[in-house]
VEXMIDREN-247102 format. One line per field, with one value per residue: residue in three letters; x, y, z of N, C-alpha, C, CB in turn. Coordinates in nm, 4 decimals. Glycine has a CB too. Layout:
N
aa <- (ala, ...) $
n_X <- (X, ...) $
n_Y <- (Y, ...) $
n_Z <- (Z, ...) $
ca_X <- (X, ...) $
ca_Y <- (Y, ...) $
ca_Z <- (Z, ...) $
c_X <- (X, ...) $
c_Y <- (Y, ...) $
c_Z <- (Z, ...) $
cb_X <- (X, ...) $
cb_Y <- (Y, ...) $
cb_Z <- (Z, ...) $
//
This chain:
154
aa <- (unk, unk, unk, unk, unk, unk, unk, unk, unk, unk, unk, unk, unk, unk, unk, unk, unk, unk, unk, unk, unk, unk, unk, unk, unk, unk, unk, unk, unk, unk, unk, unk, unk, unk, unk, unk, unk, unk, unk, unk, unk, unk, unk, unk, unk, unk, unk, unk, unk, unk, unk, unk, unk, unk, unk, unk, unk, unk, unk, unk, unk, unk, unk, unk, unk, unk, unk, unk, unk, unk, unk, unk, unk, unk, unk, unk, unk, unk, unk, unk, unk, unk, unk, unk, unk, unk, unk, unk, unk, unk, unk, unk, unk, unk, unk, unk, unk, unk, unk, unk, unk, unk, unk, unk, unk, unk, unk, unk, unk, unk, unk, unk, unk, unk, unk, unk, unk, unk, unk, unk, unk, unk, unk, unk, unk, unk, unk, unk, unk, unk, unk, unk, unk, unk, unk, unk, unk, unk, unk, unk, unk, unk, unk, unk, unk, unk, unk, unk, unk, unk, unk, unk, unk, unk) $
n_X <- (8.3633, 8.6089, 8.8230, 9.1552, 9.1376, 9.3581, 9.6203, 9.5606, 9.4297, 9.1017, 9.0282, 8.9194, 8.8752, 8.8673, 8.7602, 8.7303, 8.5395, 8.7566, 8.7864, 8.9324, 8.8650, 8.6457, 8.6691, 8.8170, 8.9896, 9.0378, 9.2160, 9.1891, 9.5309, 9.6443, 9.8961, 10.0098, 9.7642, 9.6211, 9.3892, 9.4602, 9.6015, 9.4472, 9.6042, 9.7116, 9.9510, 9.9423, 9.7238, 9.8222, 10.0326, 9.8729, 9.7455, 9.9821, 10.0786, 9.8423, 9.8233, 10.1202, 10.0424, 9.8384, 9.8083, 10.1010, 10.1856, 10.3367, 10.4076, 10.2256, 10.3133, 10.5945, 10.6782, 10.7759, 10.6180, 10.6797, 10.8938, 11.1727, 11.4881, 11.7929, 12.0203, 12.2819, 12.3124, 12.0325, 11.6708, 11.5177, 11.2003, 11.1132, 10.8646, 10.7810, 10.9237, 11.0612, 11.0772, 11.3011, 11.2998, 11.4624, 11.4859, 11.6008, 11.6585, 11.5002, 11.3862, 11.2821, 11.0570, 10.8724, 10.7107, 10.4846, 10.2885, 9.9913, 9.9498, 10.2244, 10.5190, 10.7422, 11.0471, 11.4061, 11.4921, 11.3094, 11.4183, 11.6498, 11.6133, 11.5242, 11.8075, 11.9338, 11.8521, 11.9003, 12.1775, 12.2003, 12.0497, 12.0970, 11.9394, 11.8419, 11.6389, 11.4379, 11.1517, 10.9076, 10.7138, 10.4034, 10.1005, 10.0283, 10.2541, 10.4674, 10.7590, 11.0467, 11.3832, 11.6558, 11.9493, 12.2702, 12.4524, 12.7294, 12.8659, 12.7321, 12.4881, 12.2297, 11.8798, 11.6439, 11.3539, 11.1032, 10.8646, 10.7397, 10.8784, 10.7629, 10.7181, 10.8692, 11.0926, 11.2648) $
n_Y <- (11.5200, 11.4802, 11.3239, 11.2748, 11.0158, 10.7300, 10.5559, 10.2297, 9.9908, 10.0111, 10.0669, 10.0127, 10.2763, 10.4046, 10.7281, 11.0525, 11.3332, 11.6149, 11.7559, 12.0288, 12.1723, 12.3099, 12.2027, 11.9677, 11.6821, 11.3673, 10.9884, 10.6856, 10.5172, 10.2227, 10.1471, 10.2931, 10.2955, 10.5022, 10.8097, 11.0318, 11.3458, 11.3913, 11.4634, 11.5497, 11.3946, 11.2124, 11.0432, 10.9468, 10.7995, 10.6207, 10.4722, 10.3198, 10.2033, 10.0053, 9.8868, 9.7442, 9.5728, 9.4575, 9.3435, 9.2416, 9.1538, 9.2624, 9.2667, 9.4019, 9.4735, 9.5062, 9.7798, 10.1502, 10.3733, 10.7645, 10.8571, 10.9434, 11.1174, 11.1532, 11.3799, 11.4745, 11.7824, 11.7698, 11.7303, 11.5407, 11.3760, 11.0578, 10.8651, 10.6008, 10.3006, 9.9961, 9.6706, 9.4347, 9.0527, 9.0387, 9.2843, 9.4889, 9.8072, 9.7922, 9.8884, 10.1810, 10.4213, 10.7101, 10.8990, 11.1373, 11.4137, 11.3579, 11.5615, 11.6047, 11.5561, 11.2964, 11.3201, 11.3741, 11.5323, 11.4106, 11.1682, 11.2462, 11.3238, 11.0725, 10.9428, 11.0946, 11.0285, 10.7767, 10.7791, 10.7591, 10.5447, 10.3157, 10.0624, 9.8726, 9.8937, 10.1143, 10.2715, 10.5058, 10.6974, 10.8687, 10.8187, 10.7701, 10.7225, 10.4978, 10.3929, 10.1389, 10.0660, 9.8426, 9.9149, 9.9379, 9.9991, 10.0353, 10.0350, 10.3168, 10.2795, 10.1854, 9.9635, 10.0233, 9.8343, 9.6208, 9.5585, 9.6020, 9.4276, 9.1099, 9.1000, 8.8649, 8.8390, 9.0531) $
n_Z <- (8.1309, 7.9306, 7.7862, 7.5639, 7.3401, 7.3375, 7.1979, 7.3272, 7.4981, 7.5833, 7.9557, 8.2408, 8.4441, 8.7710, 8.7826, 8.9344, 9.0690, 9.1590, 9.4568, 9.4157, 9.1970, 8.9799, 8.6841, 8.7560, 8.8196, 8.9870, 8.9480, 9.0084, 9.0888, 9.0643, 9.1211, 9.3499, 9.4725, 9.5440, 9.5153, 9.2383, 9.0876, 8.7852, 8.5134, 8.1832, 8.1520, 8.3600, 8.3027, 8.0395, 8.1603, 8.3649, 8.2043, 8.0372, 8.2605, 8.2891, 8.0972, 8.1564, 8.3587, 8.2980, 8.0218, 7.9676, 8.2068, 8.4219, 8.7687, 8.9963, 9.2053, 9.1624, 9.0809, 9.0923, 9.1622, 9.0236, 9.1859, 9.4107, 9.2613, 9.2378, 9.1085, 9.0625, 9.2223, 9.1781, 9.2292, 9.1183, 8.9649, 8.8329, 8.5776, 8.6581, 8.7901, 8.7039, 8.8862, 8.9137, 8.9888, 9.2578, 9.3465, 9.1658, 8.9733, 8.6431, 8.4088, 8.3046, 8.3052, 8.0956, 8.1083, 7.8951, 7.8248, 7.5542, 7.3916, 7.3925, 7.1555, 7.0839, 7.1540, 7.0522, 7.2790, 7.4873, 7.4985, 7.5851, 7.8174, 7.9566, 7.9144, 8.1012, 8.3444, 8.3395, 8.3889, 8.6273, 8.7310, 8.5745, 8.4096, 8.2458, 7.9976, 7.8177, 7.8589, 7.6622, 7.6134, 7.5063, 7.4752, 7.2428, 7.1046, 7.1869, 7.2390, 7.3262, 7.4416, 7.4409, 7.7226, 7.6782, 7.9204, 7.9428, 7.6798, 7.6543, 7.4536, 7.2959, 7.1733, 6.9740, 7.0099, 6.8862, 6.9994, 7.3018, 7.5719, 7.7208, 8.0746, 8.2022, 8.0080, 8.0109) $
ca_X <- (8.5047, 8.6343, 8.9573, 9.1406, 9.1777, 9.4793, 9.6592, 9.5854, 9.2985, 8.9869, 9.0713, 8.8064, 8.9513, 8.8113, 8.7742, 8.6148, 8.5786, 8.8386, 8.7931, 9.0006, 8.8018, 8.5339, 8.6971, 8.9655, 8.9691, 9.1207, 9.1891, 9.2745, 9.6347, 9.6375, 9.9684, 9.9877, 9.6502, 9.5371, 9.3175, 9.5883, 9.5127, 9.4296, 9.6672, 9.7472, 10.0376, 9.8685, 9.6504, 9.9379, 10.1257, 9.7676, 9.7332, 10.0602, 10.0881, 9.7247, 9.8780, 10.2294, 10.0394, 9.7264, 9.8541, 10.1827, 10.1769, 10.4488, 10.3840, 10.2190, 10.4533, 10.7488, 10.6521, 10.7060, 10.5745, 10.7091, 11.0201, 11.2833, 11.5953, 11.9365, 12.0802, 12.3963, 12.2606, 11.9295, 11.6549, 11.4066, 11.0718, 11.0865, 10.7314, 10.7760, 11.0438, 11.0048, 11.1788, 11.3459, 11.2347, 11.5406, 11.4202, 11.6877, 11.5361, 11.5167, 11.2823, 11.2436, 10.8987, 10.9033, 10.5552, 10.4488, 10.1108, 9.9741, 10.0153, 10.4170, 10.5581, 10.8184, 11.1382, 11.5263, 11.5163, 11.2745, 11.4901, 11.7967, 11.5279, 11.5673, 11.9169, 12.0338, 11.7923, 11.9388, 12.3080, 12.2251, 11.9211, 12.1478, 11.8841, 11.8658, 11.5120, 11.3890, 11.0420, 10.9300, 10.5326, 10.2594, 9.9907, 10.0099, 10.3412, 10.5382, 10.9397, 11.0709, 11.4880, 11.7263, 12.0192, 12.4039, 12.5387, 12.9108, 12.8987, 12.6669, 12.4288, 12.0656, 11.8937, 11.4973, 11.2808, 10.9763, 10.7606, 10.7820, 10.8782, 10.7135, 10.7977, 10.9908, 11.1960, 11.3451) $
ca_Y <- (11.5429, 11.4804, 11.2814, 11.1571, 10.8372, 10.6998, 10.4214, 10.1617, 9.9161, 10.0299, 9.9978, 10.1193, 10.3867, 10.4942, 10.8625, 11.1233, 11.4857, 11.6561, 11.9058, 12.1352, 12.2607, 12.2329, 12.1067, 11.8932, 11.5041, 11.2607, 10.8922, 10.6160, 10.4464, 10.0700, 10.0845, 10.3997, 10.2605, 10.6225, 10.9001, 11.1301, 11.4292, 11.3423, 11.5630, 11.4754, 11.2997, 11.0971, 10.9986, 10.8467, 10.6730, 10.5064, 10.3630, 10.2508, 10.0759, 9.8908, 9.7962, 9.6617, 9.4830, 9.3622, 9.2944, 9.1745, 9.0484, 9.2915, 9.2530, 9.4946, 9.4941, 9.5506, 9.8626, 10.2111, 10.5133, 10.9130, 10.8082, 11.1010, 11.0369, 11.2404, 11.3841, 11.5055, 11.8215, 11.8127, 11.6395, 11.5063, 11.2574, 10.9696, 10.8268, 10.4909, 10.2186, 9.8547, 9.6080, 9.2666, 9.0185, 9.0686, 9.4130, 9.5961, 9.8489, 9.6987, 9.9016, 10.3304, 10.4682, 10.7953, 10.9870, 11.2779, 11.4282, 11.3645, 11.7065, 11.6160, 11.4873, 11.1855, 11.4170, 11.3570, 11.6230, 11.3242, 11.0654, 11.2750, 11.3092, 10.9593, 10.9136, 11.1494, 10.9477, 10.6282, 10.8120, 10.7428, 10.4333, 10.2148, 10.0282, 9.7932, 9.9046, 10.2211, 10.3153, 10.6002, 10.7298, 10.9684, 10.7769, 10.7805, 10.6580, 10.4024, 10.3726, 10.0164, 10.0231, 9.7926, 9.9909, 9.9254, 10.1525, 10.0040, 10.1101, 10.3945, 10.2765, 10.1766, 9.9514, 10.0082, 9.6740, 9.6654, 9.5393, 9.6183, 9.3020, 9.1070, 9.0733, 8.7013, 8.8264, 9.1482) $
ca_Z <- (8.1071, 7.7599, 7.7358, 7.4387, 7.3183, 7.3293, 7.1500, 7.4217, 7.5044, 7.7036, 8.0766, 8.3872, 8.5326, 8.8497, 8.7871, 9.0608, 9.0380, 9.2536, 9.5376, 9.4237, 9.1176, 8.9380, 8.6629, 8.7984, 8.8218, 9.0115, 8.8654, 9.1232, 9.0314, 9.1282, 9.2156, 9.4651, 9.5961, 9.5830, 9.4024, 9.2270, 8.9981, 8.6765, 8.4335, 8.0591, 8.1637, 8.4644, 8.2154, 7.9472, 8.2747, 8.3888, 8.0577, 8.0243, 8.3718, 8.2944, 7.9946, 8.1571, 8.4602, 8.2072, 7.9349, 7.9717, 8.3485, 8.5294, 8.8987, 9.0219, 9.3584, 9.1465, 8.9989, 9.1751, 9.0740, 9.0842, 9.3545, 9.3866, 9.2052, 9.2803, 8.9692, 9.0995, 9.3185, 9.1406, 9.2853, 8.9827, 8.9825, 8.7126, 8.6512, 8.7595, 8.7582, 8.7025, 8.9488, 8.9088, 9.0971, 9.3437, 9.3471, 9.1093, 8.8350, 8.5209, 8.3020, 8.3774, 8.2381, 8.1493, 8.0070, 7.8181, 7.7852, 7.4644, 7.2742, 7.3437, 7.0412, 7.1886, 7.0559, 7.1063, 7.4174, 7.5768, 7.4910, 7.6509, 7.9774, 8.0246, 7.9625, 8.2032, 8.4752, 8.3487, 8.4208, 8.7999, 8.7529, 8.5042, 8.4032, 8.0948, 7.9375, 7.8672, 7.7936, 7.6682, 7.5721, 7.5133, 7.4520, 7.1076, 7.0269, 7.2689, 7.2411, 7.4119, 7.3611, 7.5592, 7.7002, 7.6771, 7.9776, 7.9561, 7.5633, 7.6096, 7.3283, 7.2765, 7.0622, 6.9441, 7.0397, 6.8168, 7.0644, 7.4696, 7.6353, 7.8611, 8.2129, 8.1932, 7.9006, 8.0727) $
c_X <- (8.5477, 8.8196, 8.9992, 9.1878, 9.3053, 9.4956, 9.6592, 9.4840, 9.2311, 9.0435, 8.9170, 8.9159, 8.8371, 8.8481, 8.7229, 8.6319, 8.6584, 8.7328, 8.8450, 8.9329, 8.6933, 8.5477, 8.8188, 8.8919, 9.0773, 9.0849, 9.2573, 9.3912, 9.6438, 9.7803, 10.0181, 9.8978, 9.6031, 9.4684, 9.4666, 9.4899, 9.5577, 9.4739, 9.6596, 9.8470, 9.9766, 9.8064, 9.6787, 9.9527, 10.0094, 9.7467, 9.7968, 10.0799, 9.9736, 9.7651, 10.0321, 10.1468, 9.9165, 9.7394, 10.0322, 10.2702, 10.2875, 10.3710, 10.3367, 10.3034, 10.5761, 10.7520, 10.6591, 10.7094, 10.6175, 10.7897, 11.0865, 11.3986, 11.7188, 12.0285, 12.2063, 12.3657, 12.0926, 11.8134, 11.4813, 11.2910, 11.0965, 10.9303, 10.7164, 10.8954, 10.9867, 11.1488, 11.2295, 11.2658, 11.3223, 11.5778, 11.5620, 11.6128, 11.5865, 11.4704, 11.2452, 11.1295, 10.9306, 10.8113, 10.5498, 10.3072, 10.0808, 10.0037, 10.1748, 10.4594, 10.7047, 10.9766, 11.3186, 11.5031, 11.4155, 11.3509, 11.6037, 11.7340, 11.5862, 11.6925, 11.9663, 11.9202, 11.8474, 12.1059, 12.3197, 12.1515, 12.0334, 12.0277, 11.8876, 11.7752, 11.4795, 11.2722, 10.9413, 10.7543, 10.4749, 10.1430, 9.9649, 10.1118, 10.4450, 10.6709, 11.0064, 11.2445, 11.5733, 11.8395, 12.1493, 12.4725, 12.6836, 12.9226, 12.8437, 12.5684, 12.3060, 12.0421, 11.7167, 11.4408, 11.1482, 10.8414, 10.8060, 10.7657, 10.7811, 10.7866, 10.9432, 11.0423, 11.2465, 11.4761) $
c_Y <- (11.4662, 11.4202, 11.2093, 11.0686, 10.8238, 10.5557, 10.2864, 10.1220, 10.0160, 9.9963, 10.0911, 10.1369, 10.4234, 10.6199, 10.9253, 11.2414, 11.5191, 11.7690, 12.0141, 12.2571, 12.2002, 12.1527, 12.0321, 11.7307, 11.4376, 11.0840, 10.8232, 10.5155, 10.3373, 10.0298, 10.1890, 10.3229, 10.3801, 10.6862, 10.9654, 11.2399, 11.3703, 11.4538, 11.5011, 11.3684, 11.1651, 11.0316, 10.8503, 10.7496, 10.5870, 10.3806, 10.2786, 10.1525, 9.9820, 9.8363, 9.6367, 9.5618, 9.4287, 9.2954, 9.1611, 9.1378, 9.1167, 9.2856, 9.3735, 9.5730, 9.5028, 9.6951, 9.9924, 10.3314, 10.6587, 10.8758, 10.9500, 11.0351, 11.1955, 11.2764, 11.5448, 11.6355, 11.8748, 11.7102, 11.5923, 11.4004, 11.1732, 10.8947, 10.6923, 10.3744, 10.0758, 9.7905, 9.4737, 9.1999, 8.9989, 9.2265, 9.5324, 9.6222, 9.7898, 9.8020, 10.0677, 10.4018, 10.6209, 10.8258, 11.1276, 11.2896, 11.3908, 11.4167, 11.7124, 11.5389, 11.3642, 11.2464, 11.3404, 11.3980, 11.5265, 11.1736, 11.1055, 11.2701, 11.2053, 10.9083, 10.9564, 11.0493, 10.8131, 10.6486, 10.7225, 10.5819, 10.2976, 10.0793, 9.9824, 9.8072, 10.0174, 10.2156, 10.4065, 10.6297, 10.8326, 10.9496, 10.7544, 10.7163, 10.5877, 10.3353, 10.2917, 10.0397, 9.9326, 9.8692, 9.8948, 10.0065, 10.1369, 10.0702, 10.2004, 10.3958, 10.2001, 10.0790, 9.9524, 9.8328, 9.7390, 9.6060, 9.5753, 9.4271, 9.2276, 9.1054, 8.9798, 8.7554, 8.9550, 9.0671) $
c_Z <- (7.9816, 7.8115, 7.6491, 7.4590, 7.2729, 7.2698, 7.2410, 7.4491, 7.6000, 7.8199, 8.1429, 8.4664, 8.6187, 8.8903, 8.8673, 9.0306, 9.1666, 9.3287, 9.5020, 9.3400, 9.0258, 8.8161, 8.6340, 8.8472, 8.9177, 8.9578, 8.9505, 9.0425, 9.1596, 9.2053, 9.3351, 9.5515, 9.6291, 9.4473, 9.3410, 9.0852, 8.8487, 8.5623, 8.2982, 8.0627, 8.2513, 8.3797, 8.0575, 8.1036, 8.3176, 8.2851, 8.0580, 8.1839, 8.3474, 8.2174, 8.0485, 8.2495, 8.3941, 8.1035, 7.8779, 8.1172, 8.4183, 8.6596, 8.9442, 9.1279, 9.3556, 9.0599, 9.0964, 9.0897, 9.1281, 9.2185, 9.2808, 9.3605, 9.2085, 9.1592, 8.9959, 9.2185, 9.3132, 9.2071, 9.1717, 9.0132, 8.8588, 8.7399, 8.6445, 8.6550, 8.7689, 8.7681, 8.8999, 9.0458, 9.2899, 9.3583, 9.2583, 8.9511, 8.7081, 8.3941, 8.3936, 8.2290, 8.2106, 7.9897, 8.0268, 7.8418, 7.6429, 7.3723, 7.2742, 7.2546, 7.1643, 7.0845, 7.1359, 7.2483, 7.5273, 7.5930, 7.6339, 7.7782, 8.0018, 8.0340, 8.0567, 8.3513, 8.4773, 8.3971, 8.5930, 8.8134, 8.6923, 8.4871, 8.2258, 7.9768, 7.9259, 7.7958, 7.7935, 7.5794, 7.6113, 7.4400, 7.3045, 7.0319, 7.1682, 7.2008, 7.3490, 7.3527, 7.4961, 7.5248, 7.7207, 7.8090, 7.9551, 7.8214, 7.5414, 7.4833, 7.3547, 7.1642, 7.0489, 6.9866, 6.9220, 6.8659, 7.2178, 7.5240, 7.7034, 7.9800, 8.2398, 8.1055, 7.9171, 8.1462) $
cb_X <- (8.5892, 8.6085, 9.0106, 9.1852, 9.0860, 9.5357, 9.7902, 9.6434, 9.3057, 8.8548, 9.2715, 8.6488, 9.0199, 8.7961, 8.7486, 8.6393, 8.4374, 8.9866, 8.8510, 9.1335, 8.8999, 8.4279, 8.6403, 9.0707, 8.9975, 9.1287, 9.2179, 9.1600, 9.7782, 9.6102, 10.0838, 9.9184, 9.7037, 9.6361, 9.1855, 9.7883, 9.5411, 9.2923, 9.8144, 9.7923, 10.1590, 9.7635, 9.6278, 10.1390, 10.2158, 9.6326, 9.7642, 10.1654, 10.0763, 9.5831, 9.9494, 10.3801, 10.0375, 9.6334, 9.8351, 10.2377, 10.2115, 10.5288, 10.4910, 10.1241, 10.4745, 10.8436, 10.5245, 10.7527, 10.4077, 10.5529, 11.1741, 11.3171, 11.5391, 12.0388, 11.9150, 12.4845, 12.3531, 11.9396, 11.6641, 11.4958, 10.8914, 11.2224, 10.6048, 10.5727, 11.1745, 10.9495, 11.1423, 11.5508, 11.1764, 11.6413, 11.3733, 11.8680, 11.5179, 11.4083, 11.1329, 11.4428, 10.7393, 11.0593, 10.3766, 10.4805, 10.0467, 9.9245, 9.9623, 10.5314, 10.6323, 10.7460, 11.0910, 11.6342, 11.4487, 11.1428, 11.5532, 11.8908, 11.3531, 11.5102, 11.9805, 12.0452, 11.6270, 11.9134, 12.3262, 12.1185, 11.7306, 12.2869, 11.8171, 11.8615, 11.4186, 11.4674, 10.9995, 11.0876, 10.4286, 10.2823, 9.9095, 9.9996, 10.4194, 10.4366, 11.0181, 10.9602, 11.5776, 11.7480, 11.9920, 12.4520, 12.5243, 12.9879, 12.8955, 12.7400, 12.5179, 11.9905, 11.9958, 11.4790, 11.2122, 10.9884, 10.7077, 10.6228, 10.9529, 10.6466, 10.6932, 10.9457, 11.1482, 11.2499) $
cb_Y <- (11.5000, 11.7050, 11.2407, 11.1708, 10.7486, 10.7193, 10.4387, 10.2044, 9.7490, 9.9412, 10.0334, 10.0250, 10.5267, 10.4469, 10.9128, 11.1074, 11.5981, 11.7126, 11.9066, 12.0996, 12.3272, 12.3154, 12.1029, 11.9992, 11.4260, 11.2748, 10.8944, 10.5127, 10.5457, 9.9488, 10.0155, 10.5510, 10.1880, 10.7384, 11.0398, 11.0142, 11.6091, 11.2940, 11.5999, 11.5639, 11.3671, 11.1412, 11.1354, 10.9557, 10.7484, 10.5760, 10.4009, 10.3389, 10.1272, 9.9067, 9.9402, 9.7279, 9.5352, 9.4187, 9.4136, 9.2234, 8.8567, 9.4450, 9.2096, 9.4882, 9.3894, 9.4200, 9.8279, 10.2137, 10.5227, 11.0121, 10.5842, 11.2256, 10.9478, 11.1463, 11.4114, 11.5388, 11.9108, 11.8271, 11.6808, 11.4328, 11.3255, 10.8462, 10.8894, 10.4239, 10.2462, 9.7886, 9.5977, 9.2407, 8.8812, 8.9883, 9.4551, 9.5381, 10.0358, 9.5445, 9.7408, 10.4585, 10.4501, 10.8272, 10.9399, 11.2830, 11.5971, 11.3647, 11.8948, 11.5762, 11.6406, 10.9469, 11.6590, 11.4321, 11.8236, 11.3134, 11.0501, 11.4271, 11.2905, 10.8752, 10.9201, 11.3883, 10.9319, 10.5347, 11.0078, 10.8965, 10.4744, 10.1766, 10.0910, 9.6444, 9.8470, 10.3387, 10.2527, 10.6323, 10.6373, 11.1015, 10.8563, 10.9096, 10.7782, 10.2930, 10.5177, 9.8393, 10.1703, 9.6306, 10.1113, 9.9776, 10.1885, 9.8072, 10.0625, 10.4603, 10.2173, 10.3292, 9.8284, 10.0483, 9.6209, 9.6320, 9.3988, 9.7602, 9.3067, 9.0122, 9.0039, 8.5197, 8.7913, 9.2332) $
cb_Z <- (8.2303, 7.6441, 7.8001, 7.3167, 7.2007, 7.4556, 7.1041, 7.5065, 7.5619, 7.6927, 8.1481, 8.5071, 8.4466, 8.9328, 8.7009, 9.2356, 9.0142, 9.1874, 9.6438, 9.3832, 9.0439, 8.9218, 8.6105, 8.9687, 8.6509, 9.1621, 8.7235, 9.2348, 8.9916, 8.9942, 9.1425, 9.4180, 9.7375, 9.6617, 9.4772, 9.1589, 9.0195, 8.6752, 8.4797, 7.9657, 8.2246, 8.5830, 8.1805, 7.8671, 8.4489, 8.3951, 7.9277, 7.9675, 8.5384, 8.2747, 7.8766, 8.2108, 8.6170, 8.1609, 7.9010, 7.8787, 8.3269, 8.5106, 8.9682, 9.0278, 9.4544, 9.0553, 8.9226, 9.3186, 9.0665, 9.1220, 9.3668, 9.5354, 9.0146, 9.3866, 8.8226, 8.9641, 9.3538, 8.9928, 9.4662, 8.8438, 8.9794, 8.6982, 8.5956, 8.7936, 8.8616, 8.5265, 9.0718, 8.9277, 9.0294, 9.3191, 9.5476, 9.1027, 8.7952, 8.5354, 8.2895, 8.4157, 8.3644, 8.2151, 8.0635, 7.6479, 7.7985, 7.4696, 7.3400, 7.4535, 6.8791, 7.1752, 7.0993, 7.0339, 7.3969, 7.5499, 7.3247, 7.6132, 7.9985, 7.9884, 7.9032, 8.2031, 8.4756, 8.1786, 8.4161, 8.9208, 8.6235, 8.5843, 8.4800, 8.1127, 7.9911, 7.8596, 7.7891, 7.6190, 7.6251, 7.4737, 7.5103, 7.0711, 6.9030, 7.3062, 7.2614, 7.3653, 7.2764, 7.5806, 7.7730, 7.5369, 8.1598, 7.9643, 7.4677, 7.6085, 7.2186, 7.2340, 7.0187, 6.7594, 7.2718, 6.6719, 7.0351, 7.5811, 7.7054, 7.8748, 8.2978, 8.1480, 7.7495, 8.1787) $
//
């Protein structure tokens, strides 16, 4: 199985071939604690969580992944939220496959999830290019970071 390389250190991924087809993958996510199918996107969001909980020490037990979120009578998946340590979200993830360019119309994705999440961080990737901004919700405004935080400085 052929996958590309992405802007993001080496990690071991435990990959398996799926049941379903012959060629279909599953890739176990550390913080599920399960196999899951291994898509282009699954693939960005693995990265990026080995990165937040290896690299720059988020907890793994404050982190949840694909929850259902209520967007007025719509009922949407974000792919994973980062907690405080008094468990309120802080930081909403939200991945592309690769071949997606990281465009306004993904930006606006996450605002309208942050409409309901209010959350102070957004961050935004497809493996290739990674967008960290802290948000304003009272003034509606954003501001680029040029590095993704660590944990302690959220």
């Amino acid at each position: 199985m052929e996958l590309p390389r992405l802007n993001f250190p080496d990690y071991n991924f435990n990959i398996k071939p799926s049941t379903v087809g012959k060629r279909a993958f599953k890739i176990f996510d550390k913080i599920r604690l399960k196999y899951v199918s291994l898509t282009p996107e699954e693939w960005v969001r693995q990265h990026v969580l080995h990165f937040l909980t290896e690299e720059l020490k988020y907890p793994k037990g404050l982190i949840g992944v694909e929850k259902e979120l209520k967007l007025g009578v719509l009922s949407k998946r974000f792919d994973a939220l980062i907690y405080s340590f008094d468990h309120q979200p802080i930081m909403l993830l939200e991945c592309k496959a690769p071949h997606v360019p990281i465009s306004q119309e993904v930006f606006d994705q996450a605002a309208r999830y942050n409409l309901v999440l209010r959350v102070p961080y957004l961050l935004i990737a497809n493996g290739h290019e990674l967008f960290c901004c802290r948000v304003n919700n009272e003034e509606g405004s954003y501001e680029f970071l040029g590095e993704v935080p660590g944990y302690q400085q959220l």
